[in-house]
C-alpha positions in Angstrom: 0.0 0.0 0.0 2.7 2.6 0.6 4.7 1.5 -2.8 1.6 2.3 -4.5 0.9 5.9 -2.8 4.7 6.8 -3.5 4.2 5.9 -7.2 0.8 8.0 -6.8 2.7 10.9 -5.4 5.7 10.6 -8.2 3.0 10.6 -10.5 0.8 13.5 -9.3 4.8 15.6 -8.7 5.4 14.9 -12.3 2.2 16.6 -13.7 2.6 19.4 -11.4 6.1 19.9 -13.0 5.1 19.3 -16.3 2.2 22.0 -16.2 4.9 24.5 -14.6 7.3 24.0 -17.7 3.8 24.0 -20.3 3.2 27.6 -18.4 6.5 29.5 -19.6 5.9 30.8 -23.1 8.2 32.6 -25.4 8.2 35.1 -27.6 10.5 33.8 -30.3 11.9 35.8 -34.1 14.4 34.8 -36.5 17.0 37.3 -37.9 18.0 36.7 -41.3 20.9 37.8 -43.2 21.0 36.6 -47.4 23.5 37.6 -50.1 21.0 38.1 -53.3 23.5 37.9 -55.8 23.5 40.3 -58.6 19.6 41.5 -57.4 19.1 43.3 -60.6 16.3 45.1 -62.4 15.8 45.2 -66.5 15.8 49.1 -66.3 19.7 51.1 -67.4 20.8 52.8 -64.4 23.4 55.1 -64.0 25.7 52.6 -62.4 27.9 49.4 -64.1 24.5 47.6 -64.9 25.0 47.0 -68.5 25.8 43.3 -68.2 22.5 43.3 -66.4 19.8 44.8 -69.3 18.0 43.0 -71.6 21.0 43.4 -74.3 23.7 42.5 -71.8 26.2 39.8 -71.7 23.9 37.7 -68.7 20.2 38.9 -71.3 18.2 40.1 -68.6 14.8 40.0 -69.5 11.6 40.9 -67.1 10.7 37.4 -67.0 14.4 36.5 -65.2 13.8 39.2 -63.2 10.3 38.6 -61.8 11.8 34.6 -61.9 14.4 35.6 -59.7 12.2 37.8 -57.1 10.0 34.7 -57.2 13.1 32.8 -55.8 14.3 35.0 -53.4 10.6 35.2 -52.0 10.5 31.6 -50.9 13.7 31.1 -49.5 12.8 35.3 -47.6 9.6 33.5 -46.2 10.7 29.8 -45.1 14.5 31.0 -43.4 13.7 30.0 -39.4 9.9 28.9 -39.9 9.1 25.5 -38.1 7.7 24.5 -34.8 9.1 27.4 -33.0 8.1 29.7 -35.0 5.9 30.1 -37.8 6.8 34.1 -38.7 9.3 35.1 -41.9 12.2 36.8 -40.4 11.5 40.2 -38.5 14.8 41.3 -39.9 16.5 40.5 -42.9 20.0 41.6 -43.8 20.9 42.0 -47.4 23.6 42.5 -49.9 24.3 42.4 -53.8 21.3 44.7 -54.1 20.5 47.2 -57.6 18.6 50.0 -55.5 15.7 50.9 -53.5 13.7 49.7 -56.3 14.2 46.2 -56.7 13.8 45.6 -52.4 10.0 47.4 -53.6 9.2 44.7 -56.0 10.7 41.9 -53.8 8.5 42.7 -50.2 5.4 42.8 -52.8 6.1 38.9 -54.1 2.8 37.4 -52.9 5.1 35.5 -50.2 6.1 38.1 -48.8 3.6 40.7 -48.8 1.4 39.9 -46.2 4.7 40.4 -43.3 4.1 43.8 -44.5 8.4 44.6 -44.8 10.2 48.4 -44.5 13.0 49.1 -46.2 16.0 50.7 -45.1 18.6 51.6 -47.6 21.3 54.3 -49.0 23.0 54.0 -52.4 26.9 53.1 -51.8 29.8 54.7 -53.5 30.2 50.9 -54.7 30.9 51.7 -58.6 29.0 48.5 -59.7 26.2 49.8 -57.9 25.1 47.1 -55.4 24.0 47.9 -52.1 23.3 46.6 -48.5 20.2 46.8 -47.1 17.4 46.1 -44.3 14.3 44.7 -44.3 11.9 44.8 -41.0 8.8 43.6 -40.4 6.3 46.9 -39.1 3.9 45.3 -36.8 7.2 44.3 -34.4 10.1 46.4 -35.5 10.2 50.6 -35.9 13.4 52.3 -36.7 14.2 55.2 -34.5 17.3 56.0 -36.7 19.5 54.8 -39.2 22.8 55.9 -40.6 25.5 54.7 -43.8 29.1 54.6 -42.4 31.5 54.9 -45.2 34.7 52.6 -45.3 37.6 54.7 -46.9 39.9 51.8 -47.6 42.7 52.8 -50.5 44.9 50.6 -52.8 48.8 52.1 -54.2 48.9 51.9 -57.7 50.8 48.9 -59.3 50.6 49.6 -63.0 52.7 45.8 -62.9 50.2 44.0 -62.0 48.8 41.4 -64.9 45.6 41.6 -65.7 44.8 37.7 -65.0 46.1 38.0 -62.0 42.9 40.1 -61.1 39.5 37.8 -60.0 36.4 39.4 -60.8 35.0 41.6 -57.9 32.0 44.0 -57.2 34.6 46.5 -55.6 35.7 48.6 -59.0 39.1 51.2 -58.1 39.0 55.0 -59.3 42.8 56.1 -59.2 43.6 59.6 -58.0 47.3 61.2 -58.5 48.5 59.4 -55.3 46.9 56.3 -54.8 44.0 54.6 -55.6 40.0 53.9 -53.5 38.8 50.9 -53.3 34.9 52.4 -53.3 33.3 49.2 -51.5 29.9 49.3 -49.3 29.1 51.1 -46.6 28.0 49.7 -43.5 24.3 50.3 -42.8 23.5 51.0 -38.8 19.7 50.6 -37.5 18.7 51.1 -34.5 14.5 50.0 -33.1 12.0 49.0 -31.1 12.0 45.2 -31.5 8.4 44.9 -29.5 9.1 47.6 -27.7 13.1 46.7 -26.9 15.7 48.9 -28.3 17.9 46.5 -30.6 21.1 47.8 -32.7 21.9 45.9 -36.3 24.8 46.6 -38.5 24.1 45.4 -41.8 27.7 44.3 -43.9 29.1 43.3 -47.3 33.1 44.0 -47.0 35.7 44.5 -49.9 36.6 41.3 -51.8 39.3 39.4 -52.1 40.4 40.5 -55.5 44.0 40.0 -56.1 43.7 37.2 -53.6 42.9 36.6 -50.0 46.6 38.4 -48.6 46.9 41.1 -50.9 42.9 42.1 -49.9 42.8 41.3 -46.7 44.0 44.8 -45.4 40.6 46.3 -46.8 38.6 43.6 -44.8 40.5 44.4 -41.6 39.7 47.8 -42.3 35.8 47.3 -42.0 36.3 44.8 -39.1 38.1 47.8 -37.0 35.1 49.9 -38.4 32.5 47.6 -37.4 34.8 47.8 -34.1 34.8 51.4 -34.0 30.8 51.5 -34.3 30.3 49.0 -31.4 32.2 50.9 -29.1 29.9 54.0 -30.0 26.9 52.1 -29.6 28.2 51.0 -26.3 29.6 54.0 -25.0 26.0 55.4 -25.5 24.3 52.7 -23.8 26.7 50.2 -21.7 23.3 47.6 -22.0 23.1 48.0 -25.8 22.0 44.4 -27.6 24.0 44.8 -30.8 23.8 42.1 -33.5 25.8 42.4 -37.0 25.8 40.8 -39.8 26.5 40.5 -43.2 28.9 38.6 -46.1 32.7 40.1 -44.7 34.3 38.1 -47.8 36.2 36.5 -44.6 35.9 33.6 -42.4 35.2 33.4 -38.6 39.1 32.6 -38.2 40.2 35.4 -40.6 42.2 38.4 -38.5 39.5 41.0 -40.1 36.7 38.9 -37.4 39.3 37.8 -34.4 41.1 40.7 -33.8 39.2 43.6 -36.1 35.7 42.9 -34.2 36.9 40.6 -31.3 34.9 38.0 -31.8 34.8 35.1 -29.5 33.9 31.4 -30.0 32.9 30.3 -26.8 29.9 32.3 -24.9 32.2 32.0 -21.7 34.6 34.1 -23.4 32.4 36.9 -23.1 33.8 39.5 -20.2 31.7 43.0 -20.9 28.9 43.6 -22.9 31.4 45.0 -25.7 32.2 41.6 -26.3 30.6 39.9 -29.3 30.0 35.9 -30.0 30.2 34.5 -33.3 28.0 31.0 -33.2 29.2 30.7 -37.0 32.7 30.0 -35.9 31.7 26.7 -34.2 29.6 25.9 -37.2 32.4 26.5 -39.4 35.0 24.6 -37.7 32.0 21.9 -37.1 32.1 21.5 -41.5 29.1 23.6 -42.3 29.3 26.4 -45.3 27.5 29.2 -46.5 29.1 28.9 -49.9 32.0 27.5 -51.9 35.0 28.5 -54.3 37.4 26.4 -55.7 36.0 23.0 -54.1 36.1 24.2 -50.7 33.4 25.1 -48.3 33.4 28.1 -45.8 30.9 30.8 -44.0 31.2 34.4 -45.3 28.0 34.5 -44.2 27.7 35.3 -40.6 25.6 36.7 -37.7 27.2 37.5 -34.4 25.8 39.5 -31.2 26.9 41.7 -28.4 27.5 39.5 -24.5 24.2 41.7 -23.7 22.3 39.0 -26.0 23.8 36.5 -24.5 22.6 36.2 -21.0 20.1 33.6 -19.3 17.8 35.8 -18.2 14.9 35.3 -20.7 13.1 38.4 -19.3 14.4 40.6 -22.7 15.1 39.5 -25.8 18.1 37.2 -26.0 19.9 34.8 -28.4 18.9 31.2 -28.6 20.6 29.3 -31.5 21.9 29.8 -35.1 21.3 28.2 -38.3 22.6 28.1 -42.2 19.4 27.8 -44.5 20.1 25.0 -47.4 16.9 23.3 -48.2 17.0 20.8 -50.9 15.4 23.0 -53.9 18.3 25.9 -53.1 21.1 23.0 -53.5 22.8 22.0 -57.4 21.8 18.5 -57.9 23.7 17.5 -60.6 27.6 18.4 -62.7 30.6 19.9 -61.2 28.9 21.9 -58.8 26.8 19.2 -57.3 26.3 20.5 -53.7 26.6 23.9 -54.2 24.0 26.8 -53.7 22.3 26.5 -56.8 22.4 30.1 -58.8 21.7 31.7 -61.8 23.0 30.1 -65.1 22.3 30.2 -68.6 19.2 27.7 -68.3 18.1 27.9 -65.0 17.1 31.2 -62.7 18.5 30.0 -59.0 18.8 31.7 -56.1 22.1 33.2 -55.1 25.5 31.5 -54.6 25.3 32.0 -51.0 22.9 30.5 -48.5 21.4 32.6 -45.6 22.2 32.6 -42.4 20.1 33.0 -39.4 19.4 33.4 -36.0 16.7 32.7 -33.0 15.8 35.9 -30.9 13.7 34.6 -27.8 12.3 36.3 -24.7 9.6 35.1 -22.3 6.2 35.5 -22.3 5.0 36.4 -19.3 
């Protein structure tokens, strides 16, 4: 008789705990950051767009275009949605984009337009004319400013240099009598009410690694000290700021421009101050996971990392949860040489981008 009251009593103390853990609820967003690639419209802009008109070398017609919004539409509203959530991103971070125009016909794609996106954006001194950018969703997320930082990065002249030495990149150099500017993107700084939180984003796409990773390197060390130098502001103005950036840096999570230019830190118990910023994309990295690939080998350029004030246990304000890379099967090359890869525009077929997003869980709890 007393074995069978204990067992009772476990019984009744499990649904007791049980119903405590069913009563916590949280409020839960994913933050998105995607590189378009080459997010072009049909219409000739005063920019380097020519090898994106209808008469240009890649024969971009309306029907590609509308194709490729199509596309980016899907992937925009699936990133993060599952059991946890069921919402499209409340933020999206983008790069490779035309103009304010094409980021109007992309948040009206019918699988998009019922999240109802803003648009943040400022034309770059990039001379192809591409763009980073920020989407936000109105009914959780209203800007309360928003500024471009220029990155003045320069290049000597070396009138030696062989032309096939030179890889194709969206950074295009206007010499002076001295030297020469590499005119690259800016970096785009939001801040918002995230449900009534203040949240800081920094939205990136850094210089590329024309005339190979060592030679270009300097330029992406140059935008990690001035993603650097724009945390410390943020910070100084608010010691509890939550600050998340984002964007393709052309590096990896190991690269110096990320380690020592931002200070990121692999390990959440590396984080001393709320200065300090973890990068859950290193892990991932050094774990085998990619965001893209060149040359046969797979790495993350893609990455989203956040301030130690997003990183505490206290669920009572938003705070990071996890971290993802989005590769569903219809985004992945199935057959040839690039079997594997992100599956992108070609000749045939209108793809997505040759970069998959990444993303992030926000969660806070629900009183």
């Amino acid at each position: 008789m007393k074995i069978r009251n204990f067992f009772t009593l476990l019984f009744l103390l499990s649904l007791t705990i049980g119903a405590n853990a069913q009563a916590k609820k949280y409020a839960v967003h994913t933050v998105a950051f995607y590189n378009f690639e080459n997010l072009f419209d049909t219409i000739n802009n005063p920019n380097n767009d020519e090898e994106w008109l209808p008469g240009g070398a890649q024969n971009w017609t309306s029907t590609k275009y509308k194709q490729k919004l199509h596309n980016l539409g899907r992937v925009l509203s699936e990133i993060g949605t599952g059991d946890n959530n069921k919402n499209s991103p409340v933020f999206i971070g983008g790069c490779e984009i035309e103009n304010r125009g094409v980021l109007e016909d992309l948040v009206k794609d019918p699988q998009l337009i019922s999240s109802d996106y803003g648009i943040v954006h400022f034309d770059s001194p990039d001379k192809r004319g591409i763009d980073v950018a920020f989407l936000y969703q109105k009914k959780h997320f209203q800007p309360t400013s928003y500024v471009n930082v220029p990155l003045y990065v320069y290049r000597n002249n070396d009138k030696t240099k062989k032309k096939e030495e030179e890889e194709k990149t969206d950074d295009v150099i206007v010499t002076t009598t001295e030297d020469t500017r590499v005119y690259t993107r800016d970096q785009l700084l939001i801040t918002g009410l995230l449900d009534g939180e203040e949240i800081n984003v920094i939205v990136n796409h850094w210089p590329s690694r024309s005339g190979g990773e060592k030679k270009s390197s300097p330029f992406r060390e140059a935008a990690g000290a001035l993603n650097r130098k724009i945390i410390d502001s943020l910070i100084k103005i608010n010691p509890n700021a939550k600050i998340i950036t984002m964007g393709d840096l052309n590096d990896g999570s190991y690269n110096k421009s990320v380690k020592e230019g931002i200070g990121a830190k692999l390990k959440k118990s590396e984080l001393e101050t709320p200065s300090d910023i973890y990068n859950p994309f290193e892990q991932m990295a050094k774990d085998g996971n990619a965001s893209l690939f060149y040359r046969d080998a797979g790495d993350i350029f893609d990455q989203i990392m956040v301030s130690e004030t997003l990183v505490k246990t206290d669920f009572s304000s938003f705070r990071y949860w996890k971290a993802g890379i989005y590769n569903k099967p219809f985004m992945i090359t199935k057959v040839g040489p690039y079997k594997g890869y992100p599956l992108r525009h070609g000749n045939n077929e209108i793809g997505f981008s040759d970069h998959f997003p990444v993303y992030i869980y926000l969660i806070k709890e629900v009183k």
